[in-house]
N, C-alpha and C positions, 0 to 999 in steps of 0.2 A: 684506221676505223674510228668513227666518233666514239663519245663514252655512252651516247642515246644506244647504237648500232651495238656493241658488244654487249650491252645491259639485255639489251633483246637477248642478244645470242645466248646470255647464259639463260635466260629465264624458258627458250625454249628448249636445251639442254637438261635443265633440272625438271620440267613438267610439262613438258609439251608431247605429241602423240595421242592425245587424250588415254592414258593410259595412266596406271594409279592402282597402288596396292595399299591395304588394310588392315586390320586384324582386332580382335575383339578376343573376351571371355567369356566363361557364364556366371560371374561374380558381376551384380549390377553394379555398375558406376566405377566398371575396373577396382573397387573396393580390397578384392583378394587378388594380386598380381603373382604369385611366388611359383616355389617349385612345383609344387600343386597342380598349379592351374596348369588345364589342357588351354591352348594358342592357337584362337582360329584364323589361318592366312586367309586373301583373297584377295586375286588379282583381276584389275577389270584391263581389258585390253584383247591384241589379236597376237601381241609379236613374246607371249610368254615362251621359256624352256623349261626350268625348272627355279626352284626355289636353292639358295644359299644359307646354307645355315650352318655353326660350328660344330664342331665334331661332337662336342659332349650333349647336343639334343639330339630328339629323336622325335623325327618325322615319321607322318602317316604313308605320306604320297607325294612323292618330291616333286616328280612330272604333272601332278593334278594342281590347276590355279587355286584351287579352294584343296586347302587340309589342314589338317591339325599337325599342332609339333608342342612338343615336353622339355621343358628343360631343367632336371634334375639338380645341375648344378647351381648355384646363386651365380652372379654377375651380371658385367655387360654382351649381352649377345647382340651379334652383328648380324640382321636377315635382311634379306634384298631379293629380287628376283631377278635371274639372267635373262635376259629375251633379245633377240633378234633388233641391233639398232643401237639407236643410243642406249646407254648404259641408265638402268634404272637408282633412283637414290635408293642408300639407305639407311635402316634405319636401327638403332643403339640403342636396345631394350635390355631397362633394371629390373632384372627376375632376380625379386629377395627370396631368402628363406626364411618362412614366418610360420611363428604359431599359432596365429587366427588363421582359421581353417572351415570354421561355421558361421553362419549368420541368422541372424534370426528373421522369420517373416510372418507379414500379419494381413489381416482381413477385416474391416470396419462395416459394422453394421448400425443405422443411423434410428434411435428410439424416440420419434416426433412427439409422441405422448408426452415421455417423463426428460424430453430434452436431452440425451443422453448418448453415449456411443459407444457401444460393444466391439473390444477389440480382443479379436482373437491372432492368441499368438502360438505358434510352435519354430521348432528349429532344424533348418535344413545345408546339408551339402551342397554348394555349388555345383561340386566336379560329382557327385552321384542323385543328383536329383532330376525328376522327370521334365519335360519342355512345356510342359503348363507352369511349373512351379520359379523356372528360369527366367520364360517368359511376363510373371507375377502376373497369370490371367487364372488361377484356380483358386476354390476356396475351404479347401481340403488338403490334408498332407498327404504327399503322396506313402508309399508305405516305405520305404528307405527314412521319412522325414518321420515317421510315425517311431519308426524304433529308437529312433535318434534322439526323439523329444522324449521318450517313455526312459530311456538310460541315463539321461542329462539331467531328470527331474528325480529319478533315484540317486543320483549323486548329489543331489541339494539345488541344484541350477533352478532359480525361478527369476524367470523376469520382471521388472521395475520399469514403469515408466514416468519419465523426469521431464517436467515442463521447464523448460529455460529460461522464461520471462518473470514468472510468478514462482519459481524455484519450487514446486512442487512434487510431488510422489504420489505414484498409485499404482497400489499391488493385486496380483490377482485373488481369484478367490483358492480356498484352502486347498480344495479340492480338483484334480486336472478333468475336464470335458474332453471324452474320446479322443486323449491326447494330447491335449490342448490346452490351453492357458487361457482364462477370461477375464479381462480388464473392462470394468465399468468407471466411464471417466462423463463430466459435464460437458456439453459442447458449452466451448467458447470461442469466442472471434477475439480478444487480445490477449490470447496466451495458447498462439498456433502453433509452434516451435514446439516439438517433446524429442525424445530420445529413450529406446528400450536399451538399458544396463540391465545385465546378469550379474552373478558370482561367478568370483574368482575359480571356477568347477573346469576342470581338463578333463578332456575323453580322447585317448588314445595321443596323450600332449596335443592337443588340440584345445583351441579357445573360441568363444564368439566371441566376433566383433558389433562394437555396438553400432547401433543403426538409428541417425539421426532423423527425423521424418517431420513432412510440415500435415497438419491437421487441423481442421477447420471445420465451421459448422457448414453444413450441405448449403452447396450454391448451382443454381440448376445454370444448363446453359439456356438461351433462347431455342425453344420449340419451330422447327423448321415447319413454316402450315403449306398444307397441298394447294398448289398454286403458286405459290410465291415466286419473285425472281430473284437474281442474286444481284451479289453488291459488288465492286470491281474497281478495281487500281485502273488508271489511263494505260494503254497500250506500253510496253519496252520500259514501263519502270519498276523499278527493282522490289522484294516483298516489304510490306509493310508488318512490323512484328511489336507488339506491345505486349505485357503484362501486369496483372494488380501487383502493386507495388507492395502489399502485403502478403497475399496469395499468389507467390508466379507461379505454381500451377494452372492458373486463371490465364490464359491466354488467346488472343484473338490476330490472325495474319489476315491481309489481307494481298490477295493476289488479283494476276489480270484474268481469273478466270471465276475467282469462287473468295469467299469472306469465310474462314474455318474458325471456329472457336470450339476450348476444350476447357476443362475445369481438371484432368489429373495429368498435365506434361502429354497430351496429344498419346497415352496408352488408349483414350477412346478419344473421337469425335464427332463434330456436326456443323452443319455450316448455317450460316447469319445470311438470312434471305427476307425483302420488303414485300407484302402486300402487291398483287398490280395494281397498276396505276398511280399508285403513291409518288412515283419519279419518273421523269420520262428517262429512255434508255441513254440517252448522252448523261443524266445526272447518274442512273446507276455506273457507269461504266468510268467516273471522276473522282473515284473517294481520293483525294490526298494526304489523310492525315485522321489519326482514332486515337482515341483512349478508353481504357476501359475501367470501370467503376461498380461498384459494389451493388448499385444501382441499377445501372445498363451501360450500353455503349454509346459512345458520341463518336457522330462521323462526320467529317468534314468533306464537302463537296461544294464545289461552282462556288465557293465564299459564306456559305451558309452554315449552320451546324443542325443535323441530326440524331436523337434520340432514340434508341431502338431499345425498349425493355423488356420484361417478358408478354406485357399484354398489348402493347402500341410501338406505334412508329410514327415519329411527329416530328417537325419542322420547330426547332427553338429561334421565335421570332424577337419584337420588339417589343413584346407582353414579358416577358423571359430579362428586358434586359440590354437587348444586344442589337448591334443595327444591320438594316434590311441585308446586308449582303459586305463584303470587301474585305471578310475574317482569312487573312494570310496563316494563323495558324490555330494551333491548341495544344497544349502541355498537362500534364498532371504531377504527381509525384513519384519520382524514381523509388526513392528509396523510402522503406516503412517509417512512419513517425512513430511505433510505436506506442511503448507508457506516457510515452508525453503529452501524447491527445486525450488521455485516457484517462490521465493522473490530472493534466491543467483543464479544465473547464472556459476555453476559451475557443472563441469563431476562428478557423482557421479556412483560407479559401481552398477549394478541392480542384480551380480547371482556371487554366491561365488561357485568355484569347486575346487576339490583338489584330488591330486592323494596322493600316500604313503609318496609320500615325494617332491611333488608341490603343490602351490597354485596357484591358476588363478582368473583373475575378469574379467567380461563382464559389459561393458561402455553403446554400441550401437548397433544397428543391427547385434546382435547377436557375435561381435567379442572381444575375450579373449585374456586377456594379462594375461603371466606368470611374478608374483609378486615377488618372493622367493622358494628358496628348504630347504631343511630342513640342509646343509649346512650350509647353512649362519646360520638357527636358532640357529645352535649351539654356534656359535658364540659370537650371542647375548647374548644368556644365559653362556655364557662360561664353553660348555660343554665340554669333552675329545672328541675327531676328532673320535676315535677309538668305541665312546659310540654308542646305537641306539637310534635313536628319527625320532618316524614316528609323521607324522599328523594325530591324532584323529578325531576334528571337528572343523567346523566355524560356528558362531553365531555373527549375526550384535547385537548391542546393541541400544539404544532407540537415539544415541548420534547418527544423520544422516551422520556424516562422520566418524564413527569407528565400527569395526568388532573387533571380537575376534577369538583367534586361541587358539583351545586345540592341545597341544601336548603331546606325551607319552615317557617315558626315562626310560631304563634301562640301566645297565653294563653285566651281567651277561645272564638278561633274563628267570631267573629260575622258582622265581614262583610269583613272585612280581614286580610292574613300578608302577614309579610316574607320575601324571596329571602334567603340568603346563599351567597356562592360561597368553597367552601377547594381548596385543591390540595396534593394529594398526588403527593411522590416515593417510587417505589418503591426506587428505591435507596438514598434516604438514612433511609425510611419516617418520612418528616417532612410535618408538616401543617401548611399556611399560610394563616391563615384572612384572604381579603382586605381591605379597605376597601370595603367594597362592601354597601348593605344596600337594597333596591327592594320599596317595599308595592303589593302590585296586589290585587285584588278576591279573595274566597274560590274564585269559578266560574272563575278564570283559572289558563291554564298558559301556561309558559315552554319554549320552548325554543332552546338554546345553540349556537352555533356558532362554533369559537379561529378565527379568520382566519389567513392566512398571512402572521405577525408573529415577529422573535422575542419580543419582551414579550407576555406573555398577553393578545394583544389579543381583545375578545369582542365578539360581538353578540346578542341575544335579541331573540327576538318572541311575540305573541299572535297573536289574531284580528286584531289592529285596528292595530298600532304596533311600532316596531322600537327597541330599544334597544341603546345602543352603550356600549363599556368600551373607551379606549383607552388607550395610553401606562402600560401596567402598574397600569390600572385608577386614576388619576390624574384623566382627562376621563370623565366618565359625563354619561349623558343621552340625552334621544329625538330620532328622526329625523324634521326636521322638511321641510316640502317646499318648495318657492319662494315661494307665498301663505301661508306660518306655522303650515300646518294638521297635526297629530300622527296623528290618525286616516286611516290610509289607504282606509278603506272606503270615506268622503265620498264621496273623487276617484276610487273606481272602481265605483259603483253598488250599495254595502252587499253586494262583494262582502269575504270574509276572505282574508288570508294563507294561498297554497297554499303556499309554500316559499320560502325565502330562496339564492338559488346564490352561492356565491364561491368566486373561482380565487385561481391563485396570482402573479395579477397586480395584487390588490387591486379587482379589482375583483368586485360586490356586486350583484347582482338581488335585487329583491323582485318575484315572482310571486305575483300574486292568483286565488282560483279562475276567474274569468272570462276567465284568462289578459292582466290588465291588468298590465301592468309597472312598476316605480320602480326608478331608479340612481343609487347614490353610489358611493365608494371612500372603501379604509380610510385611515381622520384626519379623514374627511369627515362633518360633520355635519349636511348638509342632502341631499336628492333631488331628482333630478328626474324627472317622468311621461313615457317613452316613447312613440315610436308604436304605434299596435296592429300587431301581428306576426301574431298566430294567433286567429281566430274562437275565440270565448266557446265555443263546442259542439262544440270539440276538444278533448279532453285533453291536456298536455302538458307537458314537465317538459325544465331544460334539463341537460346535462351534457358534460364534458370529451372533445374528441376525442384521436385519436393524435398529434396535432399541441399535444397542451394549448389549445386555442381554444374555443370556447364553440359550441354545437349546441343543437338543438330535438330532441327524441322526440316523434313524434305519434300517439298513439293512436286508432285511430277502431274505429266502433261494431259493425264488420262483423269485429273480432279481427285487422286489420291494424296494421302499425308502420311508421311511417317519419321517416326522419334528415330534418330540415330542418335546411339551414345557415342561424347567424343571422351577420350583419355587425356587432355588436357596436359596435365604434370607428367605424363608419361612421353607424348610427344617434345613438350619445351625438355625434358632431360635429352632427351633424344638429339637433340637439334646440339644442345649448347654443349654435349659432350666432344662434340670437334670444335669447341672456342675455350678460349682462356676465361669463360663469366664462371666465376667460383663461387658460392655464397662465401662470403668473410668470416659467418658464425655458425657453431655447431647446433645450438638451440636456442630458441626465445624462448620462455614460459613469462607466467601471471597466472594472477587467481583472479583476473577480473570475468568473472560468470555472468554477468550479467552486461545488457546494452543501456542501461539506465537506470542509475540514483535517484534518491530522493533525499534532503539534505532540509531538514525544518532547524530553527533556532536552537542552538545550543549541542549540537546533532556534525558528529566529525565522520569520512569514508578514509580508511588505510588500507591503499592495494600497495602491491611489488610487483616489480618484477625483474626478470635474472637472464642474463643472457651467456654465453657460454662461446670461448671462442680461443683460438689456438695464441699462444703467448707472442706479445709482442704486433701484435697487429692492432689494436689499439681502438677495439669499438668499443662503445657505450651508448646507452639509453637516453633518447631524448622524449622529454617530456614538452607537449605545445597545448594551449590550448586555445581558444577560440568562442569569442563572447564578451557578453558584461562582466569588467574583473569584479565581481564580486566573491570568489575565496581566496583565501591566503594557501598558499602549499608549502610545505614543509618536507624536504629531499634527505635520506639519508642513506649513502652508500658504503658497500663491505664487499669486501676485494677476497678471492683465493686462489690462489697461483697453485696447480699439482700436477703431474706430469707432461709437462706443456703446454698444457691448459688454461684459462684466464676465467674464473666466476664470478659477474662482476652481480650484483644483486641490491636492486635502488627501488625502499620503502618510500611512499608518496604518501602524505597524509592530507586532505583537502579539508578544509574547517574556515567556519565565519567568526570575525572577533569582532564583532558589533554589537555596540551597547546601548539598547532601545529605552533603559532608565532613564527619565527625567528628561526626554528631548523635548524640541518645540515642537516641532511636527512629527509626531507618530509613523501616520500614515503615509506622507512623503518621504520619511526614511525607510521604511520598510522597502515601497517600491523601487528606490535605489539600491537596496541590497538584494535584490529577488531578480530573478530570469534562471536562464538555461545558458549553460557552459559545457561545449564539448572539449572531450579529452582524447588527446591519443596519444600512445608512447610505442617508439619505432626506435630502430639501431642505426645508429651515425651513420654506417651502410651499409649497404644490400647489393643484391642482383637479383636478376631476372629468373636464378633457378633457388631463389629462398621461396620457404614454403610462404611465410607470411609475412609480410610489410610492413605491417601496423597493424596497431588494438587500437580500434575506436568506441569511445560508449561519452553515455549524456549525464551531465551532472544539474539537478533542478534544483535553485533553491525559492522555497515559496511556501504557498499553503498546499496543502495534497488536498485533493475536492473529498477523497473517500476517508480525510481522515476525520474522527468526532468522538466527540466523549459521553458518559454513561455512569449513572451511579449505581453501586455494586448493590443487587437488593432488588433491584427495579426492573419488573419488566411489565410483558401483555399477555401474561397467562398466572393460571392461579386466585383468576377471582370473577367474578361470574361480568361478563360483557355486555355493560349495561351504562345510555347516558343515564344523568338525571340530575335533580337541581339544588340547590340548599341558599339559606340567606346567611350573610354577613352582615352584623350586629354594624351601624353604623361608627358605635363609639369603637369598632376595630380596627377602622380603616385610616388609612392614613392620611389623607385631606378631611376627612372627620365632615363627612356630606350629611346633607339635611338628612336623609331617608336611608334606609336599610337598601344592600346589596343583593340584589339578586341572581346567580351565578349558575352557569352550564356546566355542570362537569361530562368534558368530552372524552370518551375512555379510549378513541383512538390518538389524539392526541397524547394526552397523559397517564396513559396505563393504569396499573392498577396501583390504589392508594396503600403505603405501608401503615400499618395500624402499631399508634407507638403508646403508652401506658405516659399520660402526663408527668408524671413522676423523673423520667428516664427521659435524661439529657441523651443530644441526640446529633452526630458528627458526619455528616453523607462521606462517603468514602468516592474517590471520582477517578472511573478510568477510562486509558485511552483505545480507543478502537480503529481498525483500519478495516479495507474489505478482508483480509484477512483473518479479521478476527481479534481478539483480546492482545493487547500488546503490552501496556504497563500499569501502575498503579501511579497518579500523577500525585508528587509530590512539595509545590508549588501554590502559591497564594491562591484564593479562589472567595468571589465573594456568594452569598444567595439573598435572594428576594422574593416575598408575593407575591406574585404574578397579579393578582387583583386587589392591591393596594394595602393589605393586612399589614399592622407594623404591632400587634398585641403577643411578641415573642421577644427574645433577646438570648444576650450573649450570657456564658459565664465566666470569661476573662476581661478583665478590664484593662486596659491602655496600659498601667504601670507594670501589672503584670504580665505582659508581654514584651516587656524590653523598650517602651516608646518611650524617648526622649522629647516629641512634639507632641502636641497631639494628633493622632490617627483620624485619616478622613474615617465618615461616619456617611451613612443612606442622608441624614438631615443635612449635614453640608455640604454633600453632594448634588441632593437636589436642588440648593436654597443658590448655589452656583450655578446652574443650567436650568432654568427654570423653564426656558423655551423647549427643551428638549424631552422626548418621552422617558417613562422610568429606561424602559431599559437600556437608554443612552448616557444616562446622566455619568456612569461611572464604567471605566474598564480600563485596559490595560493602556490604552492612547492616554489616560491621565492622574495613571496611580501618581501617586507621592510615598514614598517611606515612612517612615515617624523614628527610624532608627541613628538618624543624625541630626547634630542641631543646626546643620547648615540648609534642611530644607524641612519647611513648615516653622510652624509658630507656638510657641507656650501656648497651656490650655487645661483644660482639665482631664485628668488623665486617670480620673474614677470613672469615667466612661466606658460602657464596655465597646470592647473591640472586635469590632465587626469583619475581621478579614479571618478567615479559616485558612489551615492547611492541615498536613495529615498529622506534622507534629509537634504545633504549638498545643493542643489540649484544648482548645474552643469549642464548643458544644452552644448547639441550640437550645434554650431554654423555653421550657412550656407555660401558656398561664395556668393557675391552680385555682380558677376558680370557674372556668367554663371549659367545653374542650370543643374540638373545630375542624375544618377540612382546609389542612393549607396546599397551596400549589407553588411551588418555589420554580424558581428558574434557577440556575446554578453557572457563573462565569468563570474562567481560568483570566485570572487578575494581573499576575504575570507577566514584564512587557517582553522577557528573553526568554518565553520558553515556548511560541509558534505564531508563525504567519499568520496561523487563519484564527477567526471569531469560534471560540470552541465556550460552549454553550449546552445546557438541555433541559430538561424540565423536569420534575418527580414530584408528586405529591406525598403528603403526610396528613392521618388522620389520627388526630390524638382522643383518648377513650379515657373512663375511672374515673373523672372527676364527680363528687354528691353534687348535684344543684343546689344553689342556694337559695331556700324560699321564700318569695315575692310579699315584702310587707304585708300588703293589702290582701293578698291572701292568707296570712295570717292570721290578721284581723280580724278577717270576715270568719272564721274560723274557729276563731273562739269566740267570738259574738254566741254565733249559733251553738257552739258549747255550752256558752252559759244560759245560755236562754233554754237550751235543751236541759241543763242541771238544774234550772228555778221553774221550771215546768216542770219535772219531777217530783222536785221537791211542794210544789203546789199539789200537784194530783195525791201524791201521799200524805201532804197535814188532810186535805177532805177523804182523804178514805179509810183512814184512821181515826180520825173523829168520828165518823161515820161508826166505827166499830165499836167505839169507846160508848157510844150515843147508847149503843145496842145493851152493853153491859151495864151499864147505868141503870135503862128502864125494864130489863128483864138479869132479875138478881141471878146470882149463880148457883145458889140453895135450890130454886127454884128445878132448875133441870137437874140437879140431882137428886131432887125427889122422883121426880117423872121417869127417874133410871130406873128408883129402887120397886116403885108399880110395877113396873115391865119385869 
């Protein structure tokens, strides 16, 4: 008998009959597996007897296809069911005995208003909770969950929920709501990842386990409108299944009968239907290819791409970008770029398309630029002019600024071409053509998929075989199964390759159209054949819940859908407990919490981690990384050997030792030490039943866009919000122009002005901000300036006493050297000089004062003391080794208290009229006193005292 011929024979042996058994819990995501949990069977099939189980369980109903069964004891239990025929597989389930026992569940409510999201929490029993609460379609506890949550919170239990991007916390309010817990959180879109943690609180030795969830701000799906018709795969090809590569709850399949799209893991859906008339029926019934986007969906049909949002449906033409027709594919991005997009302020393209022999990328609003033809590729790889080389495919890699390009090349064309794979960065617009060149048949295609590595790790498949690129493309070759065999058809009945699935936990489904399975993980280069899961005559395709775990979609033929959960780690146990695959090591830990660094000048990250493994077997920790070397790493490892045991535990420290003092070029050396480096650290070896593979995360170094500086003091409240205008004295200013200044004070701009007493030297205190909020007090050079040319202030230390040995640049020789350049170019960190050595700068005078501040040289702003004024400083961080970015900001100061000093001429005039006013009095009094004197003269004073004494 051929090896073709027996290969059949075992594969209809192990799964043929269309017959197939299952089993589930009511712990979502298989999450609580143990003594606990009730064990739902069920057999699909005709030729059942009864179920097999060992003695220490206990079954409901042995003779019924569907029952439940218990199994008190921990271990490996062996069930299967007997029936009539071939013998059914089976299968070797790990029932632990565990102390998580509860879990917690919750309920979102979305507050459009105030942006916000109400999450209510309480605490429920798997194995005693109601089938609204199992099934997670109630929004109430049931009353078992209500006692549950009321005991747990008298015992101190309150839940915490933790965002794992932005490392945040939020607790609920003080007080429980009819039982219940209320967590008021911001909606955000780059910090969707959270997790609710409790305390350390037992009930009845019982624990919750925490419950990772992904959360986002509300994304509707497309509104299905009355009339419409549906959109549709060509006849006999297999589902078509995508999701946001941030959000995979965001999902959109596209089938031969109907287009379904959901937004929570397919727990609710609706289906993606055009307008009539928009397509004739042969283009709806062509979709060959979709991505979906935050935006809408793009569909590929008849060579074209289509747009479907929430309000239109439209044809992306040669306005857009792209040409009339001949578009072979479209890509997006697998895996999230997370902080990286968020944190770098740079164009990154969002949809790769490509004709026979173009490539295209789309940036923004939908508009494509053509990157390369397949010309130039030649080129590159220094092909003959006269050779063919089409474009196969593109595939982004995990690396947020590189894609990959398969190409295909023959001379001849006869019966055979070669693959080649190059990659392109968009930012450095450099092309890396791999080591890597795979001839497969003229009738054959490839298609690519980067796993989640940071080395460009790949995988490709055909019909029939799966190829693997590991270790930065290093290890190549095909996946081979346990019996040696390459061709996966054999072993699943001359069915082909429906889809290859891989998370981001390495591990790797191969799905065959009859829904036969094979599983490896990445570094792994052999398979192994699953149990059957899902009847050959359901369609089904798997993809990523909110929990990141692994799900079934199941299509069936009447235009329904449904989530089936798969057990995943419970099946590959199951499988490899009849193989010699061992993991090698007891435990991997790290404290790396995070999927991305941020790593500014002068700025070091030190993770570990520890891996744990029986004596003598000889793993350790490998550390790769991937990118512009721009850090230095520093490894230091500690050994402990105790009861057979081996603890091996390796501190990495990542840091820059680049010295930006005194270079020629600034700015060209910075860009040289800046990008993005991925890391990951993984165990010499593995197998297929370790739980994790590798830790992957991103290390940036550069400027962070959110981060900026602040003087402490200064803000936009506290003073009444109001522009308005004032002059500057011309002899203030520092070109000393014909005319006086006339100035806007803009109070959005420049906040409000601090009001400082002339007297009172004056030191801006300068710190660092992120979106986070207040982070340090910067303690590092820093120059200021008038913003509108005032140079009528100065220093109170002068050059000697600050330690200069040269003299200290100065605003005047700075500018009198860059005369071409605006003030506020003239000087910064691209061209300090020191004054602290005599090997750089020149003698000078050094009674100068010294215009560089920091927090603890003692330099204070001096006021003039003879007028006072509205200055508007700008404030630089001087600094060449203490950050990437132009850190800068502005505050004003309004000095008060000075007497004016009164104006000559007014003086003058002043007492002029004083005295003119004193010798006019004095005039008016000689005449009116004479006058009187006149009186007594000619009327004696005898006189009127006679005239009394008559009276």
């Amino acid at each position: 008998m051929s090896a073709g011929a027996v290969a059949a024979l075992l594969w209809w042996l192990s799964c043929c009959g269309s017959a197939l058994w299952r089993y589930s819990c009511n712990s979502p995501d298989y999450r609580i597996f143990s003594t606990r949990s009730a064990i739902k069977l069920e057999y699909e099939g005709t030729a059942f007897s009864e179920w097999s189980v060992p003695a220490a369980c206990i079954i409901q109903d042995k003779s019924a296809p569907t029952t439940e069964l218990r199994c008190p004891i921990p271990g490996v239990q062996i069930i299967k069911p007997i029936v009539t025929g071939p013998e059914e597989e089976a299968r070797h389930l790990v029932v632990e005995h565990s102390h998580i026992c509860f879990m917690w569940y919750y309920t979102v409510t979305n507050d459009m208003e105030n942006l916000t999201q109400i999450i209510t929490i309480w605490v429920y029993d798997p194995e005693n909770a109601n089938d609204e609460e199992i099934m997670w379609k109630t929004n109430i506890p049931s009353a078992n969950s209500l006692v549950l949550t009321k005991v747990l919170s008298t015992l101190g239990q309150k839940p915490i929920i933790h965002t794992l991007l932005k490392r945040r916390t939020y607790s609920p309010d003080d007080s429980m709501n009819e039982g219940t817990w209320t967590v008021q959180i911001p909606m955000a879109s780059d910090d969707v990842l959270k997790e609710i943690k409790g305390n350390q609180v037992a009930f009845q030795d019982c624990f919750i386990a925490h419950l990772p969830f992904l959360l986002t701000v509300p994304m509707p799906t497309i509104p299905e409108a009355p009339g419409s018709l549906p959109l549709m795969s060509p006849s006999g090809t297999p589902l078509i299944t995508v999701w946001n590569a941030c959000v995979p709850s965001f999902v959109v399949v596209v089938t031969n009968m109907e287009t379904f799209q959901t937004n929570d893991s397919f727990h609710t859906w609706t289906r993606v239907r055009v307008p009539p008339n928009a397509l004739s029926d042969s283009e709806r019934r062509s979709v060959t290819d979709v991505i979906l986007l935050n935006q809408g969906t793009v569909f590929l049909i008849k060579g074209s791409l289509y747009l479907r949002t929430l309000q239109e449906f439209k044809r992306l033409q040669s306005n857009n970008g792209l040409p009339k027709g001949g578009i072979r594919g479209i890509e997006t991005r697998r895996w999230c770029g997370g902080m990286y997009t968020y944190k770098i302020k740079r164009s990154q393209s969002v949809i790769l398309a490509w004709t026979e022999n173009e490539i295209y990328l789309q940036y923004s609003s939908f508009k494509f630029v053509k990157l390369i033809t397949t010309t130039e590729l030649k080129r590159i790889l220094g092909l003959p002019s006269d050779d063919t080389l089409t474009v196969l495919s593109l595939e982004y890699t995990l690396h947020p600024e590189e894609f990959a390009v398969l190409v295909q090349h023959c001379s001849s064309c006869a019966t055979t071409k070669k693959v080649y794979v190059m990659i392109y960065n968009e930012y450095s617009t450099h092309w890396v053509c791999q080591d890597f060149a795979l001839e497969i048949p003229m009738d054959s295609s490839l298609i690519p998929h980067f796993l989640y590595s940071a080395t460009p790790d790949m995988i490709l498949w055909d019909r029939h075989r799966v190829y693997y690129c590991y270790q930065n493309f290093t290890v190549t070759g095909t996946i081979r199964t346990t019996t040696g065999e390459e061709n996966l058809s054999l072993l699943s009945g001359d069915s082909n390759i429906h889809d290859v699935f891989v998370d981001y936990f390495g591990n790797i489904i191969v799905q065959m159209e009859n829904n036969i399975m094979f599983y490896f993980k990445i570094n792994i280069r052999d398979a192994i054949k699953m149990h059957v899961w899902t009847s050959e005559s359901v369609k089904s395709a798997f993809c990523l819940s909110a929990s990141s775990l692994v799900y079934m979609v199941n299509i069936f033929d009447n235009g329904t859908v449904k989530l089936q959960e798969y057990p995943l780690n419970l099946e590959v146990q199951s499988v490899t407990l009849r193989t010699d695959d061992k993991c090698p090591y007891m435990a991997f830990h790290n404290n790396i919490f995070q999927l991305f660094y941020f790593l500014d000048k002068g700025e070091s990250l030190t993770v570990w981690s520890q891996i744990v493994y029986p004596e003598n077997v000889g793993v350790y920790i490998v550390v790769e990384s991937y990118g512009p070397k721009i850090l230095t790493m520093q490894k230091v490892t500690n050994y402990e050997i105790a009861l057979g045991y081996c603890t091996k535990t390796t501190t990495i420290t990542f840091s820059q030792d680049a010295n930006y003092e005194s270079v020629q070029d600034y700015f060209n050396e910075q860009e040289k030490n800046s990008g993005l480096a991925l890391i990951q650290l993984r165990p010499s070896e593995y197998s297929k039943t370790c739980p994790i593979a590798q830790k992957v995360f991103q290390i940036a170094v550069g400027c962070d866009a959110h981060k900026y500086i602040g003087v402490r003091g200064f803000n936009k409240t506290g003073c009444q919000h109001r522009d308005f205008s004032y002059v500057i004295d011309k002899s203030y200013l520092r070109q000393r122009p014909p005319k006086d200044l006339k100035v806007r004070y803009d109070w959005g701009k420049y906040g409000c002005p601090l009001k400082i007493d002339f007297r009172e030297t004056f030191q801006p205190l300068i710190q660092l901000y992120d979106e986070n909020g207040y982070v340090k007090d910067i303690e590092v050079n820093f120059i200021v300036w008038e913003i509108h040319g005032r140079d009528d202030y100065s220093f109170n230390t002068t050059m000697t006493q600050s330690g200069c040995l040269n003299e200290a640049q100065t605003w005047e020789s700075m500018v009198a050297q860059n005369q071409s350049l605006p003030l506020d170019e003239v000087w910064g960190p691209e061209n300090y000089r020191p004054c602290f050595s005599y090997a750089v700068g020149k003698p000078g005078d050094l009674n100068q004062p010294y215009e560089i501040i920091n927090i603890s040289n003692n330099n204070h702003i001096l006021w003039p003391t003879d007028h006072t004024g509205m200055y508007v400083f700008r404030v630089k961080v001087l600094d060449p080794n203490f950050s990437f970015c132009k850190l800068s900001t502005i505050f004003a100061v309004e000095t008060y208290g000075v007497i004016p000093r009164p104006n000559i001429y007014l003086v003058v005039s002043l007492l002029f009229v004083l005295v003119l006013v004193f010798l006019s009095i004095l005039v008016f009094s000689y005449f009116y006193y004479l006058q009187v004197y006149r009186q007594f003269i000619y009327d004696p004073l005898h006189k009127s005292q006679n005239k009394q004494k008559k009276n």
